[in-house]
N, C-alpha and C positions, 0 to 999 in steps of 0.2 A: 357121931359126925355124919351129916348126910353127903354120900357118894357123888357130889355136883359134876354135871361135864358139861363144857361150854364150845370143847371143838366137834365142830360139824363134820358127819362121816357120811359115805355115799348112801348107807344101808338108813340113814335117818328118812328120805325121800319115803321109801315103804311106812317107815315106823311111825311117821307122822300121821302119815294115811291112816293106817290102822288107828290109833289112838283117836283123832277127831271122826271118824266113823261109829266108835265102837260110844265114842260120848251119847249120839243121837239129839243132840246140839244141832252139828251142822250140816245145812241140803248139800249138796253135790257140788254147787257152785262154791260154796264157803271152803270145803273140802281141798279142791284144788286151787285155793289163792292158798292155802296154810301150804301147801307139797309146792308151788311156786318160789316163794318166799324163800324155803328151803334151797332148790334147786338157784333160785337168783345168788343167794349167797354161797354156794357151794362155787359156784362158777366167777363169783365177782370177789369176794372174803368181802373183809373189812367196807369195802368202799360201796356193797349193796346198801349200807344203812342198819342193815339187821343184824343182832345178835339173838343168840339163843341159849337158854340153862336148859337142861335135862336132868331128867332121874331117870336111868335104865333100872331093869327088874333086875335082880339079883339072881335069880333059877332061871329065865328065859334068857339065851342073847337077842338081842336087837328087837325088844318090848320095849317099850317106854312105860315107865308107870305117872308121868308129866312132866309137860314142858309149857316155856313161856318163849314168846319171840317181842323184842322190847328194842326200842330203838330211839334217838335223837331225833327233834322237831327240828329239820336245818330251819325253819323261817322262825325260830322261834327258842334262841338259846336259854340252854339251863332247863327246857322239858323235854320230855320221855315221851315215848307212848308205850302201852303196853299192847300189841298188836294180837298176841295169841297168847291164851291160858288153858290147859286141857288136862285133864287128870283122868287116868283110867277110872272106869267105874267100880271097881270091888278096892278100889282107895279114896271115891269118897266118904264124907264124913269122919274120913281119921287124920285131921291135918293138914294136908301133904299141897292142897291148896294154898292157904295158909303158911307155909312154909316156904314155896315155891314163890310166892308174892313177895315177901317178905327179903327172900335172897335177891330177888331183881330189884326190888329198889335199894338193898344194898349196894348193888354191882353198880346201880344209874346212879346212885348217891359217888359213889368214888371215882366216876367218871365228870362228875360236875353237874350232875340233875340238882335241881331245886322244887321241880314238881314232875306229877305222873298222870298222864290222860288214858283213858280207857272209854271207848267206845261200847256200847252195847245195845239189846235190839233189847225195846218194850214189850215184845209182847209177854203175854202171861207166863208161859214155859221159861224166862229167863228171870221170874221173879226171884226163882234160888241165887242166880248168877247178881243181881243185884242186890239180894241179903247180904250177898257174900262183900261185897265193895263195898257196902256201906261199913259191916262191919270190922271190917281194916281200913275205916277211919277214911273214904275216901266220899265225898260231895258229890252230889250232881251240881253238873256245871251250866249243861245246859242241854234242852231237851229240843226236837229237832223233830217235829210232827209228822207223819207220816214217810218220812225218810226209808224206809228199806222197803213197805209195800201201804198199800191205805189200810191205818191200823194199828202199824208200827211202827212206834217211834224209834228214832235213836237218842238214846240217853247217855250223856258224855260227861263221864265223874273224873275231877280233881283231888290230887291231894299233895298238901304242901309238902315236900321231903325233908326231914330234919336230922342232922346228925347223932344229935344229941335228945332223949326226950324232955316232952316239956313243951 
């Protein structure tokens, strides 16, 4: 049974830092919307909008080995977004991604999600980040040309949420 924790503590502000730094995913700017977010909901709870799952490390305190931050479309009931995905790097490729997606569309599913959007940058370096969505079954939705710089697109995948499979 994976260790899930979904209440937000002051020490996650750092811990977030570290973890989307140590990805080499995101510039500086990306950096501090994800420690924002954090801090918004640390100061607001529930009524930011944002929820978060985490896996802390097991030998380190206050490591994260990945988190997600997912939240409700108010203009748009019954969808999710999935706003942040971040796995430390010496636990890619061993699931944990994967598993981490998998518990937030549970947690959106029991909340009343019927679908999940996720945003993502074109360019090439995020080719792995878009294997990755495709392969848990999520569509492009729709593609958004030069959107973060000339070159980069943003590429916006769906997928239907289902209780049941099938």
């Amino acid at each position: 049974m994976t260790p899930w924790r979904d209440e937000l503590r002051e020490s996650d502000r750092y811990a977030v830092r570290r973890l989307v730094e140590a990805t080499g995913f995101f510039c500086p700017e990306e950096q501090e919307i994800a420690v924002e977010l954090v801090e918004e909901t640390l100061g607001q709870g529930k009524a930011s909008g944002y929820e978060f799952l985490f896996l802390d490390s097991v030998t380190t305190p206050d490591e994260l080995q990945g988190y997600t931050c997912f939240g409700p479309i108010p203009s748009r009931p019954g969808s999710y977004d999935l706003y942040w995905i971040a796995v430390a790097p010496a636990q890619h490729r061993h699931g944990l991604g994967r598993r981490l997606l998998e518990e937030t569309e549970r947690r959106a599913l029991a909340r009343g999600a019927t679908e999940m959007f996720i945003d993502t940058a074109g360019r090439a370096q995020y080719l792995p980040t878009r294997s990755f969505y495709e392969r848990m079954d999520y569509q492009i939705f729709e593609i958004v040309p030069d959107f973060y710089a000339p070159g980069d697109d943003k590429v916006v995948y769906r997928k239907t949420l289902r209780t049941e499979p099938g």
